[in-house]
Backbone as ProteinMPNN parsed JSONL, in Angstrom:
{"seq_chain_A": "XXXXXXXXXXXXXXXXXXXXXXXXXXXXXXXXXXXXXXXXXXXXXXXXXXXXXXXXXXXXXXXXXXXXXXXXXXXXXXXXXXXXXXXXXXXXX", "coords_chain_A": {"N_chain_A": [[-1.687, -34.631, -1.451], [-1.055, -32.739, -2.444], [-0.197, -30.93, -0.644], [2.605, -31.238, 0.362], [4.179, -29.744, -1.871], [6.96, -27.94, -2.162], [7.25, -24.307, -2.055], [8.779, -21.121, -2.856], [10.122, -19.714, -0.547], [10.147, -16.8, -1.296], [7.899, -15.708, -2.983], [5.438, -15.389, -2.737], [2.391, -15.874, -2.826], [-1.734, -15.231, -3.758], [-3.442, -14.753, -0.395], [-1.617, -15.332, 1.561], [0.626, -15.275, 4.753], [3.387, -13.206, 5.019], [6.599, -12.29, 5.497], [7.647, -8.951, 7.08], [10.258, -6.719, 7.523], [10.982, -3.813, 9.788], [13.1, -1.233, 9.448], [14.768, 0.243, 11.224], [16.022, 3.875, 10.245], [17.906, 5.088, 11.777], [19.045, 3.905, 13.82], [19.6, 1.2, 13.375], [17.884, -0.788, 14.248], [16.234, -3.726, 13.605], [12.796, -4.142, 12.913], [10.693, -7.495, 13.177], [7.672, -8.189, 11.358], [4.489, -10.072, 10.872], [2.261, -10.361, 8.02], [-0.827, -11.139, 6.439], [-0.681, -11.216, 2.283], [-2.231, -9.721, 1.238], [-2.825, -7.575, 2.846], [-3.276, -4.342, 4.152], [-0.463, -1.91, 4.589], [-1.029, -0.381, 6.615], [-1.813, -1.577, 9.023], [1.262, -2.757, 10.093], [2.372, -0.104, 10.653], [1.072, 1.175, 11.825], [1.307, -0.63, 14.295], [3.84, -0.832, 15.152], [4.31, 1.999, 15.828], [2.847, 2.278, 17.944], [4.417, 0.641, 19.773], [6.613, 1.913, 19.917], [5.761, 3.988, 21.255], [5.461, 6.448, 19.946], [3.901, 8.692, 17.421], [2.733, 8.285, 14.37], [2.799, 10.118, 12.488], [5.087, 10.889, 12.787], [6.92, 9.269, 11.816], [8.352, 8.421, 8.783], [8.189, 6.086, 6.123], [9.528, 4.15, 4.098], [10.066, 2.358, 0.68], [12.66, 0.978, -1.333], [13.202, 4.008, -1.832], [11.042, 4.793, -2.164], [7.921, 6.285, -0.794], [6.594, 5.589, 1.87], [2.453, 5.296, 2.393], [1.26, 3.906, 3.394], [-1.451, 2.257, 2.876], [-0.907, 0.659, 0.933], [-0.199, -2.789, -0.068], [1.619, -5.391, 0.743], [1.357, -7.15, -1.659], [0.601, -5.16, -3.59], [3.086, -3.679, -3.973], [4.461, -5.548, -4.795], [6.391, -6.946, -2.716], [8.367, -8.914, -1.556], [9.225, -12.167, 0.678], [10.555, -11.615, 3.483], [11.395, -8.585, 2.928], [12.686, -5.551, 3.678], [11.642, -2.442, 4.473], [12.165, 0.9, 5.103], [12.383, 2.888, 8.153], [11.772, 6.211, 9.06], [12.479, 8.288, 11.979], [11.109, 10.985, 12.843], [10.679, 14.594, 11.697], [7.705, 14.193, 9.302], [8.512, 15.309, 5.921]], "CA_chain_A": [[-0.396, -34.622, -2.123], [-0.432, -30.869, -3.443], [0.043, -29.87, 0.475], [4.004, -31.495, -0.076], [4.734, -29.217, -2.737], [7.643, -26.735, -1.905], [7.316, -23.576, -2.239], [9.378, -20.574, -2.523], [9.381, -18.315, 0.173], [10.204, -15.551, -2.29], [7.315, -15.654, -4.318], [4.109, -15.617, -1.906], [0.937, -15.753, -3.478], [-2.792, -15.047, -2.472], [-3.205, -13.928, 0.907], [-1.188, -15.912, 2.33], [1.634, -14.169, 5.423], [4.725, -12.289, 4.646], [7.059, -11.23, 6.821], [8.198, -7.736, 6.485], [11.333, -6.078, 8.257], [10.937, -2.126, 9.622], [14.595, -1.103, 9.725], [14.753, 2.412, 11.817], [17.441, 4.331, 9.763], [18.773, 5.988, 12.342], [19.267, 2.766, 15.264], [19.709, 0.036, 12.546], [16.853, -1.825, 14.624], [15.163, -3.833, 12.734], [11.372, -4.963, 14.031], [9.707, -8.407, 12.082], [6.391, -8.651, 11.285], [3.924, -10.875, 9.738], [1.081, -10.226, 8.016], [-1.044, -11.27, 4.712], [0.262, -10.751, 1.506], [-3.048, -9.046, 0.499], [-3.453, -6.849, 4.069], [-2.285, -2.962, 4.53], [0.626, -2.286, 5.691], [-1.262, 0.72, 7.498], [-1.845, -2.421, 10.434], [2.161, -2.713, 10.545], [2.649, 1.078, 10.913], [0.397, 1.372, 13.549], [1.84, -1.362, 15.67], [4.963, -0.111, 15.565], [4.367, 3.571, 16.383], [2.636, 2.121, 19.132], [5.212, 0.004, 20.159], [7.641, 2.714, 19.882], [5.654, 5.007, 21.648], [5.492, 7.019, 18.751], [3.17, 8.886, 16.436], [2.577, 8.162, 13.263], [2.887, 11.955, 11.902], [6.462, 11.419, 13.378], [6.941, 8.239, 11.101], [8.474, 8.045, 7.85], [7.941, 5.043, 6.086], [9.895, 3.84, 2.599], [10.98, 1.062, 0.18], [13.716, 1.191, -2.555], [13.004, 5.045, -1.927], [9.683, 5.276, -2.769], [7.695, 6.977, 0.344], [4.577, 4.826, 1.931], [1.455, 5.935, 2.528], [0.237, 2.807, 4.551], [-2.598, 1.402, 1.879], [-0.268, -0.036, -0.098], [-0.276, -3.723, 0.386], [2.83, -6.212, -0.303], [1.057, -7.864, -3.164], [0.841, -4.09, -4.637], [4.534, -3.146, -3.797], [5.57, -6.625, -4.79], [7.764, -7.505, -2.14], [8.993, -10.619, -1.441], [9.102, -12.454, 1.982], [11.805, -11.357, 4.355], [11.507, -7.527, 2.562], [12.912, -4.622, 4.337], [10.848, -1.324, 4.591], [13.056, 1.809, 5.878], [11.649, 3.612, 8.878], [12.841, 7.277, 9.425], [11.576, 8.331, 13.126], [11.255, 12.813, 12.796], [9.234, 14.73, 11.109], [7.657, 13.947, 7.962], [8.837, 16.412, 5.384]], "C_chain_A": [[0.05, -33.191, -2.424], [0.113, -30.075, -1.771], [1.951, -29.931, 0.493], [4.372, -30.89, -1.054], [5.335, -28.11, -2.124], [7.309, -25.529, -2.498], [7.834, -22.522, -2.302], [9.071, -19.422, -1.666], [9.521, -16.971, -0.627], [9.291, -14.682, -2.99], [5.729, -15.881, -3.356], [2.897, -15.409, -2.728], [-0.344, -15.579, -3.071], [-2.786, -14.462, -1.973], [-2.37, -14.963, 1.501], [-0.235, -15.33, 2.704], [2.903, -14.141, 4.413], [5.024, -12.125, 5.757], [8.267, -10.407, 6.28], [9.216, -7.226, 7.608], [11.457, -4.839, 8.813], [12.564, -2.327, 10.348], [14.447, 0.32, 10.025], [16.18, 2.477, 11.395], [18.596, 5.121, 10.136], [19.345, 4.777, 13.864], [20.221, 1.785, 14.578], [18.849, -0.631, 13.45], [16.241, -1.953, 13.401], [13.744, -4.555, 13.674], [10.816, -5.942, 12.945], [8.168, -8.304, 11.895], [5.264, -9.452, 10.49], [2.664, -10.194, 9.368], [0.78, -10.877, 6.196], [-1.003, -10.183, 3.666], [-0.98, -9.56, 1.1], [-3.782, -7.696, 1.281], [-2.667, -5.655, 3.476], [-1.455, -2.754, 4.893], [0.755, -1.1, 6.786], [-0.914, 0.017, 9.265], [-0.303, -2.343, 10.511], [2.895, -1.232, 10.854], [2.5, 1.373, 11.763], [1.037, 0.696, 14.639], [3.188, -1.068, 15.92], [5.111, 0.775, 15.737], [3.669, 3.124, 17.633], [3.671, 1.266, 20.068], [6.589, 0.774, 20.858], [7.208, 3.77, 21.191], [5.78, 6.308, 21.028], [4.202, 7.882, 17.869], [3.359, 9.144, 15.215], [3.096, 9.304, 12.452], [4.618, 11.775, 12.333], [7.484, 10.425, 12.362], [6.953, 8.42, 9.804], [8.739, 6.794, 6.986], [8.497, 4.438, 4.16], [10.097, 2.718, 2.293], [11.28, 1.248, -0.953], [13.259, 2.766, -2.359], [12.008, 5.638, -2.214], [8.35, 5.109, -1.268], [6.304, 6.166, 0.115], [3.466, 5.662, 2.357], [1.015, 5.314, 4.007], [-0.944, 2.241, 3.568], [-2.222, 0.918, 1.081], [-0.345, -1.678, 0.554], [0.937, -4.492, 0.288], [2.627, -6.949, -1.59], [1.088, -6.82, -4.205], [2.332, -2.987, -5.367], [5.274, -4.285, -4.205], [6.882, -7.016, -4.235], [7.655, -8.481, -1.747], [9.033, -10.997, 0.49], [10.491, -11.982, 2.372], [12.15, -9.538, 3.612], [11.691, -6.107, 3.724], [12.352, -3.383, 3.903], [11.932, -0.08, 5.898], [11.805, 2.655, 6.824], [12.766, 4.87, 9.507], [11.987, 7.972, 10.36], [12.316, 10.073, 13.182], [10.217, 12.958, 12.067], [9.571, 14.701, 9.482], [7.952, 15.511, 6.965], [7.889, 16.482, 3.84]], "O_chain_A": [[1.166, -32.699, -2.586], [0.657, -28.973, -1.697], [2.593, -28.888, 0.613], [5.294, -31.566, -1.51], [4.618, -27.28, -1.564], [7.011, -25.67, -3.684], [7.402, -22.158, -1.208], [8.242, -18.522, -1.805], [8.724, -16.083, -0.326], [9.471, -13.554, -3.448], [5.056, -16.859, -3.681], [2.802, -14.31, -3.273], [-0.423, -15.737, -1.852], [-2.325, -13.37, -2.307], [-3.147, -15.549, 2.255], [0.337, -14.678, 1.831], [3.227, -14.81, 3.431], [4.351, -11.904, 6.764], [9.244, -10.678, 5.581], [8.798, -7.413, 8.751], [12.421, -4.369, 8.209], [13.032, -3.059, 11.22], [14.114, 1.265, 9.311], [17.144, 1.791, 11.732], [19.583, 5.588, 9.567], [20.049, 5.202, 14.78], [21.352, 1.534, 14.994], [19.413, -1.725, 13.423], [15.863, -1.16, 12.538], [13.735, -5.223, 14.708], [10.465, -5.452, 11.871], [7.634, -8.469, 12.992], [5.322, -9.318, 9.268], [2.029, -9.535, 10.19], [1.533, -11.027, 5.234], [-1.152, -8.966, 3.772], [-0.569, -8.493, 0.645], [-4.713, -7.001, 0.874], [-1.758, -5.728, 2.649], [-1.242, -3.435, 5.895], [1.707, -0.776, 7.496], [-0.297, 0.491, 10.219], [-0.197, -1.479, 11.381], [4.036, -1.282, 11.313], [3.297, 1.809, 12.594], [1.3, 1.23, 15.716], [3.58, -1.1, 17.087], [6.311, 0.96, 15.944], [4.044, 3.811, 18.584], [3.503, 1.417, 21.278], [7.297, 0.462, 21.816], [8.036, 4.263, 21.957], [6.231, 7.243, 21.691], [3.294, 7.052, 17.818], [4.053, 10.093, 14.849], [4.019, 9.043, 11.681], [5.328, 12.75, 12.088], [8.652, 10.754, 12.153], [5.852, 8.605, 9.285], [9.868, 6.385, 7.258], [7.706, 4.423, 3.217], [10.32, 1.87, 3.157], [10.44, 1.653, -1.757], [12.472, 2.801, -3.305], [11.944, 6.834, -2.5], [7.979, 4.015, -0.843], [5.477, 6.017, -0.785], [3.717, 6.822, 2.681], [0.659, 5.778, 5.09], [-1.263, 1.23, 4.194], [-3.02, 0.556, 0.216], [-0.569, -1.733, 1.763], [1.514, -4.012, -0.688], [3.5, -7.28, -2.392], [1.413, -7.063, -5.367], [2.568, -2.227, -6.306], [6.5, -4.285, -4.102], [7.956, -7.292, -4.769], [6.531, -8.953, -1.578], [8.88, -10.14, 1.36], [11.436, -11.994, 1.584], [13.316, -9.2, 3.82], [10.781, -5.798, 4.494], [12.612, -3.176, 2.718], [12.24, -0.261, 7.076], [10.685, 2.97, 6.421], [13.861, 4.784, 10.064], [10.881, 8.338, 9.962], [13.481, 10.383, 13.431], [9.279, 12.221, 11.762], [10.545, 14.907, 8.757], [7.597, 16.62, 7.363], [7.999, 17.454, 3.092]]}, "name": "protein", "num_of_chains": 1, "seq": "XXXXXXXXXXXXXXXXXXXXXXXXXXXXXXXXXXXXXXXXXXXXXXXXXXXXXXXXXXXXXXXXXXXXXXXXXXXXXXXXXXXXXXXXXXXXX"}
């Protein structure tokens, strides 16, 4: 019975996935990705500098203005499902 209980996607709990948005601030692409709520979001950095063809060092990485590292997690940044993360592709300053 408890598996029929709605839930909001807003409000993820646990580990259970997220999916996070990288919005390049200079394309407006955005790229989706999933991952758990309790993972790095070093793994979604990486796959998209590789994706890009890209290195990392070239990769700036924010949300609400506040500059990532990559070891931050979404359960520690409290963002919500469907959360957009700015990606600024130059060099880091």
């Amino acid at each position: 019975r408890s598996l029929s209980k709605t839930r909001s996607p807003k409000s993820p709990s646990g580990n259970d996935p997220i999916t996070i948005f990288l919005h390049d601030t200079v394309s407006g692409e955005e790229t989706y990705f999933s991952l758990r709520y309790r993972s790095t979001l070093r793994i979604v950095f990486t796959v998209f500098a590789e994706r890009k063809g890209l290195s990392q060092e070239n990769l700036k990485f924010s949300f609400n203005g506040q500059s990532l590292t990559g070891y931050e997690t979404p359960y520690s940044l409290g963002l919500e499902d469907r959360a957009r993360i700015d990606v600024q592709i130059g060099r880091r300053s």
